[in-house]
C-alpha positions as CSV (number, residue, x, y, z in Angstrom):
1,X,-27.3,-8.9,-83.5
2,X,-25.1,-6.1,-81.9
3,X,-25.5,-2.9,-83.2
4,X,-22.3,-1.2,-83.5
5,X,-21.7,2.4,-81.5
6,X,-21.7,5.5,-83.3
7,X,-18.3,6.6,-84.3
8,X,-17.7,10.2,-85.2
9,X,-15.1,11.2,-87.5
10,X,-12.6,13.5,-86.7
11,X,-13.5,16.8,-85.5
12,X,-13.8,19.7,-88.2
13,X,-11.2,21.6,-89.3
14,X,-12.2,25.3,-89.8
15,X,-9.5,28.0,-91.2
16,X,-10.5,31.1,-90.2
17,X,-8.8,34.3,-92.1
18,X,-9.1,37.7,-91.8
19,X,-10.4,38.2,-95.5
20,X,-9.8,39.7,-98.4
21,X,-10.4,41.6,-101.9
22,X,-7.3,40.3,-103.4
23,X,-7.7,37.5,-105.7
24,X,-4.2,36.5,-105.1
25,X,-4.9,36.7,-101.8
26,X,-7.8,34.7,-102.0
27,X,-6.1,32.3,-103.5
28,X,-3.0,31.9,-101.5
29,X,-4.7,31.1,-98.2
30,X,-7.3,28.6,-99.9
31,X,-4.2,27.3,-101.0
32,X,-3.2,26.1,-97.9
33,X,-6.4,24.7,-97.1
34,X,-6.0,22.9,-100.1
35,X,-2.9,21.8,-98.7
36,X,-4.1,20.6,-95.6
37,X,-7.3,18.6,-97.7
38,X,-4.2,17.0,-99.9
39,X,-2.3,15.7,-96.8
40,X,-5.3,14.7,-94.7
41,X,-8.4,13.4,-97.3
42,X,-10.3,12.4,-94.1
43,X,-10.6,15.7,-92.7
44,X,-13.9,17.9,-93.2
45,X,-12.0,21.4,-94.1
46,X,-13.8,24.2,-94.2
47,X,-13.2,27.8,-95.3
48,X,-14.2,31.3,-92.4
49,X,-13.5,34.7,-92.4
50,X,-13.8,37.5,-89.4
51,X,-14.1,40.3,-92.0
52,X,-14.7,41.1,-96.0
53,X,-15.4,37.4,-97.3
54,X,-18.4,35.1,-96.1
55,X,-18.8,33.1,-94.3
56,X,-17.9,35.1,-90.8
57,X,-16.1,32.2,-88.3
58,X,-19.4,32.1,-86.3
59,X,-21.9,31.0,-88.9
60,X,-19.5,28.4,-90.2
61,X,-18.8,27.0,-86.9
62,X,-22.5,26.5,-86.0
63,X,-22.6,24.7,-89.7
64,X,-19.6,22.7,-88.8
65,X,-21.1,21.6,-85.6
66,X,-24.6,21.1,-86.1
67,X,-26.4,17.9,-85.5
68,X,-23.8,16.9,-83.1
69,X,-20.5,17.5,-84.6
70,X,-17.4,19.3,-82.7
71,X,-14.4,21.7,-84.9
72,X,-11.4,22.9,-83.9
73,X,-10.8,26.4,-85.7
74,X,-7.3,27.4,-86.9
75,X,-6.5,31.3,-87.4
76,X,-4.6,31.5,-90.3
77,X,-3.1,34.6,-89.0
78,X,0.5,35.4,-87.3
79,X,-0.5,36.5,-84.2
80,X,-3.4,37.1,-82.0
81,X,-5.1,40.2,-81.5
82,X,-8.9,41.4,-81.6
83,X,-10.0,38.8,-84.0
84,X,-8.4,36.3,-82.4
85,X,-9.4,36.8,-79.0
86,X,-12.6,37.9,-79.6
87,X,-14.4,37.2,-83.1
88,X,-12.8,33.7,-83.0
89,X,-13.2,33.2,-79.4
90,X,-16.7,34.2,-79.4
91,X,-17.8,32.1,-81.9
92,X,-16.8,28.6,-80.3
93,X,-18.4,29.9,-77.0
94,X,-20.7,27.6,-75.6
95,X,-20.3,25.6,-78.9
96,X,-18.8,22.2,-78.8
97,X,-16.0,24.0,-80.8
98,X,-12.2,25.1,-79.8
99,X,-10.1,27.7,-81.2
100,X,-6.1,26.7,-81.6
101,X,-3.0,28.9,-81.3
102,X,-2.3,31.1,-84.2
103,X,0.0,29.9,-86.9
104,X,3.1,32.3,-85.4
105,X,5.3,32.3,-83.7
106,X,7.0,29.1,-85.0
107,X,10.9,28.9,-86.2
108,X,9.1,27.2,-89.7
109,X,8.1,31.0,-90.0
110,X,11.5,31.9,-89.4
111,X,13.2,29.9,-92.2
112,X,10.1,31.1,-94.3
113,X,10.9,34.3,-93.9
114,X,14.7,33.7,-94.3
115,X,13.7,32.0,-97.7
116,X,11.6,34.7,-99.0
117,X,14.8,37.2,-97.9
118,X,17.2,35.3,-99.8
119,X,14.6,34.9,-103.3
120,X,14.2,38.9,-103.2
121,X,17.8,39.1,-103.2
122,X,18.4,40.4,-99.7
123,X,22.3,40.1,-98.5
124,X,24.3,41.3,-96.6
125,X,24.8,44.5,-95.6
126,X,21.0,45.2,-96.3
127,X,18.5,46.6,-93.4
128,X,15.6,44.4,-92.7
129,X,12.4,45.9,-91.8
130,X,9.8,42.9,-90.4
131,X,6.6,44.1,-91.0
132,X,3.7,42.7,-89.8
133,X,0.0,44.3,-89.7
134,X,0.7,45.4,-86.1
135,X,-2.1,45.1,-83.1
136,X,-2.6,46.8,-79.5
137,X,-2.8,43.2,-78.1
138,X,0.6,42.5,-76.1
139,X,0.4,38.6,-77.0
140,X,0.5,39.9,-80.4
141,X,3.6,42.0,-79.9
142,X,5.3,39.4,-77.9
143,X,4.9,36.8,-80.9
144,X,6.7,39.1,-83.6
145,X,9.1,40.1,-81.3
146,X,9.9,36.3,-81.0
147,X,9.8,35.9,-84.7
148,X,12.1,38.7,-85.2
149,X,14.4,37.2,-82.2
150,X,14.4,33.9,-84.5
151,X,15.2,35.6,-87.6
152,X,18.3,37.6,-85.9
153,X,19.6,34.3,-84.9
154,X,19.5,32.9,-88.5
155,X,20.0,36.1,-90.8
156,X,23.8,36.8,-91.3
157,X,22.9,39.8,-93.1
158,X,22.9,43.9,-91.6
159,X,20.0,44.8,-88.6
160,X,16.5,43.9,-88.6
161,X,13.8,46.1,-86.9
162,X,9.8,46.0,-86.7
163,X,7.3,48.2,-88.5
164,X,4.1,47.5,-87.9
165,X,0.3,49.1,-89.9
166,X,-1.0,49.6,-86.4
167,X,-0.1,49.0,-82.8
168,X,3.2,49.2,-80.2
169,X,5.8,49.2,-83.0
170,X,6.3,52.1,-85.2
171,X,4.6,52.2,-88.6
172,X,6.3,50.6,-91.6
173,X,7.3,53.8,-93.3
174,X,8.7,55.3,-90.3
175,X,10.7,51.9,-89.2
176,X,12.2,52.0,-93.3
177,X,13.5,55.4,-92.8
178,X,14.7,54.8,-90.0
179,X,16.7,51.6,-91.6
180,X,17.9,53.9,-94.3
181,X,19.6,56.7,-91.9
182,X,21.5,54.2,-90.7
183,X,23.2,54.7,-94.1
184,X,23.2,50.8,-94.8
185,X,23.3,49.6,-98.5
186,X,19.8,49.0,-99.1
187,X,16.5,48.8,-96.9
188,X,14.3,45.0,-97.2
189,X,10.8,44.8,-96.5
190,X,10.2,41.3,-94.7
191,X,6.8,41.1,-95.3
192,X,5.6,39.3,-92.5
193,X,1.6,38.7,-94.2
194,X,0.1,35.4,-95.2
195,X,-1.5,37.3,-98.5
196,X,-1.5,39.8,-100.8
197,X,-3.7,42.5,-100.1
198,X,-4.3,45.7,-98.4
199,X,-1.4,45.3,-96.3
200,X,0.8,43.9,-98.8
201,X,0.4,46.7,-101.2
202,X,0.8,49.3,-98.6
203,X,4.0,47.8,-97.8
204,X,5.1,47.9,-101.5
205,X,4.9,51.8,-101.2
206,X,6.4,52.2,-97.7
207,X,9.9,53.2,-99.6
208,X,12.2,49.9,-99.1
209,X,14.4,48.9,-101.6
210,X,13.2,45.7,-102.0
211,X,9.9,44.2,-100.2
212,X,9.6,40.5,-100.3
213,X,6.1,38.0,-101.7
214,X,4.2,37.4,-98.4
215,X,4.1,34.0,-96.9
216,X,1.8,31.8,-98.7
217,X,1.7,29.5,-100.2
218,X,4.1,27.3,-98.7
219,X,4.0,23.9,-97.6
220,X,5.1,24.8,-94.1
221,X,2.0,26.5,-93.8
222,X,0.1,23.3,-94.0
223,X,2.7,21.9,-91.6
224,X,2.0,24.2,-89.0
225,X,-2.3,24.1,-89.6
226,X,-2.1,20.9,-89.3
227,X,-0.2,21.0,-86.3
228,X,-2.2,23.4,-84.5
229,X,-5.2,21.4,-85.4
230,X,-4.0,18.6,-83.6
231,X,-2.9,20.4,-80.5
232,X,-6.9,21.8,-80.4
233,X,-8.3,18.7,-80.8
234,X,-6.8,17.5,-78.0
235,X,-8.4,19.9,-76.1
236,X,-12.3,18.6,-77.0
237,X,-13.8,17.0,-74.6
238,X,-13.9,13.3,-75.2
């Protein structure tokens, strides 16, 4: 009788985050995992972190690969940057493991943002500060200035700048008073974060008028993991 050949199933998926203390936080991002378990049941999803939670990326990728399996690991982040490129890209080194592209830029982003404009009450004749957490990396500046691009194309409201916790643009505070001596209405926070957390709540003091929820959850979130999951398992060897 012929024994039939092995047949893997489907690489793992593993959704690295930055980490964080927030519960809220916490809970938002495992919400899109929990997302992405709901609209694929055959998928082995698994939870990484490059900093404050456990596990770190690298021990859950050796897990997720051992005895012969292969993972593709997602950043649930915005943009790239140090974590990216170098915590997440050094732990599927010489591992039968890929890292995909981050979740931005995408235009889903873009109408997510618009969305979370329009439910803090943002209108016209407002100032729009995106603010993201901000890197040094010029792939990460490059992807919010796309995002921002998209959101200009879309919001029929006043101006939108960048502020930025760290990096090329200037910082959030600074890019907010900047909005307001333009002598526009009022000044909007678009926070441009997954979570609440450390960021967040520094944006909620940076001296807008209004600062929107973060990101997630949101079902385009699962969209878009799920998307760049596919495009990195394409990219296993066969």
């Amino acid at each position: 009788m012929a024994i039939a050949a092995f047949r893997p199933g489907p690489p793992v998926l593993v959704g690295c985050s930055h980490g964080t203390d927030s519960p809220a936080g916490r809970n938002a991002i495992r919400a899109i995992l929990a997302g992405v378990r709901q609209a694929r049941p055959d998928l082995d999803v698994r939870e990484a972190f490059v900093d404050v939670q456990q596990p770190k990326v690298a021990d859950a990728v050796a897990a997720a690969v051992a005895g012969g399996g292969v993972a593709v690991v997602v950043p649930l982040m915005l943009s790239g940057g140090y974590h990216v490129h170098v915590d997440i890209e050094s732990a599927v080194a010489g591992r039968s493991a890929v890292k995909s592209a981050t979740l931005g830029p995408d235009a889903r982003l873009v109408q997510l943002l618009l969305d979370r404009l329009r439910d803090a009450g943002a209108g016209p004749g407002d100032a729009i500060v995106l603010a993201g957490a901000g890197s040094t990396d010029a792939r990460a500046t490059a992807a919010v200035e796309e995002i921002t691009a998209g959101l200009r194309a879309v919001w029929a409201g006043g101006p939108i700048t960048i502020g930025a916790g760290a990096g090329a643009f200037p910082r959030v505070p600074d890019a907010v008073a900047a909005a307001r001596a333009t002598g526009l209405r009022r000044v909007v926070i678009a926070s441009y974060v997954l979570a609440e957390g450390f960021f967040h709540d520094r944006l909620l003091t940076a001296g807008a008028d209004l600062v929107t929820a973060p990101l997630a959850p949101d079902r385009r979130l699962v969209e878009i993991t799920l998307d760049r999951y596919a495009t990195g398992a394409r990219q296993l060897p066969s």
